[in-house]
C-alpha positions, 0 to 999 in steps of 0.5 A: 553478552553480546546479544545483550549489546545488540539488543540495547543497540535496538533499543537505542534506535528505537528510540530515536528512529520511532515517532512512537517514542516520546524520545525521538523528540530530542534528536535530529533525525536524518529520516532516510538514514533511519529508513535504511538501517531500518530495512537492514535489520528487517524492521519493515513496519518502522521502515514504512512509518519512516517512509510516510514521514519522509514523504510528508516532510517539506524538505524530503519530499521536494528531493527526488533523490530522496523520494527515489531512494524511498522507492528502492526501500520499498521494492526490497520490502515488497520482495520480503512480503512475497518470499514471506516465511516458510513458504507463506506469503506475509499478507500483512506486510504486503497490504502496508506497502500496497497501501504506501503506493496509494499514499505516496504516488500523488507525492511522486506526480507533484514533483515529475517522478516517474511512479506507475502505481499499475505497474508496481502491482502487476510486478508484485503478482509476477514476483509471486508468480516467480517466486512460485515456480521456482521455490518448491516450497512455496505454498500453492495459495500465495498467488491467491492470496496476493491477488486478494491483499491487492483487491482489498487494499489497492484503489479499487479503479487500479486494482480492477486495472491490474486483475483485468490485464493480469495474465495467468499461466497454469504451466509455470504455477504449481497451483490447482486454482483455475484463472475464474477462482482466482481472479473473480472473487477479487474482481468482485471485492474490487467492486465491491469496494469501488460502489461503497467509495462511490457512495461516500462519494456522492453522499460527501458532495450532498451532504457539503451543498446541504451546509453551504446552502445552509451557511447562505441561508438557502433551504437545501437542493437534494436529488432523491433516488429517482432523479428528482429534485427535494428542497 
């Protein structure tokens, strides 16, 4: 009976907590609230969906408070993600909040917030790190798998910026990884990932002064791939 209460307790939350849920609708939902009970419960994916509207809510967003508060929420969720379960890293969990930092450090510049975003990634590698020697559980490639969530999901500029300053230390790790196996793969993924951004980059600002030339009814400007200039 009384898992049946909590359960339709959940429910009920649910549907004032979720966007999802057409029910929210209906409610006034005070955001950092339902971030917080979200996080108690260990509802982290509903608790960053929180968080992203917190962050993109006029009101919310202007109170540092608030903002602080997200941050706090967030440091406990990365914490989960790096104990995991059983031993494993949740590289899931961990990719949504190395995500979050891209999304809310602009957030935290506008409005003077103290939010080092190279920071908050090479705390997440020591946590691993700590994490690792001191739980003889732990699985030996969790370091490695944090490193790469972090190639992959972080901007690649801060990513190659965490890697290149990152520290390794074989004598309080129980992994067998050398530093070159560990962190070259994720140096490459970085960029990797940075040439692919730089060229939707380029290819973006191309194909904008094709339409404006086009609107001004100018035939376009390109430069072809030797410097050249095509009209």
């Amino acid at each position: 009976a009384d898992r049946s209460i909590a359960q339709t307790y959940r429910q009920s939350f649910f549907c004032v907590a979720s966007r999802e849920n057409a029910s929210s609708l209906f409610y006034h939902r005070n955001l950092p609230f339902l971030m917080d009970i979200s996080v108690q419960i260990s509802e982290f994916g509903l608790a960053l969906s929180l968080a992203n509207e917190i962050i993109s809510n006029p009101r919310c967003c202007r109170d540092k408070q608030v903002l602080q508060y997200v941050l706090k929420h967030l440091c406990t969720i990365s914490d989960k993600a790096i104990k995991g379960n059983e031993g494993e890293i949740n590289t899931v969990l961990l990719a949504q909040v190395i995500s979050f930092f891209i999304v809310i450090s602009p957030c935290m510049q506008k409005h003077n917030c103290e939010f080092d975003d190279v920071a908050e990634l090479s705390k997440l590698l020591e946590k691993c790190r700590i994490e690792m020697k001191n739980n003889p559980q732990y699985s030996p490639g969790n370091l490695d798998a944090c490193i790469t969530t972090i190639s992959e999901n972080a901007s690649p500029a801060q990513s190659l910026q965490v890697l290149s300053q990152w520290e390794y230390d074989d004598t309080s790790t129980t992994s067998r990884s050398s530093p070159s196996s560990l962190i070259f793969p994720a140096l490459h993924t970085s960029l990797i990932r940075g040439a692919r951004e730089g060229a939707r980059n380029e290819l973006s600002g191309s194909l904008l002064r094709i339409q404006r030339a086009r609107e001004e009814g100018r035939r376009p400007i390109v430069a072809d791939n030797f410097g050249g200039m095509i009209s």
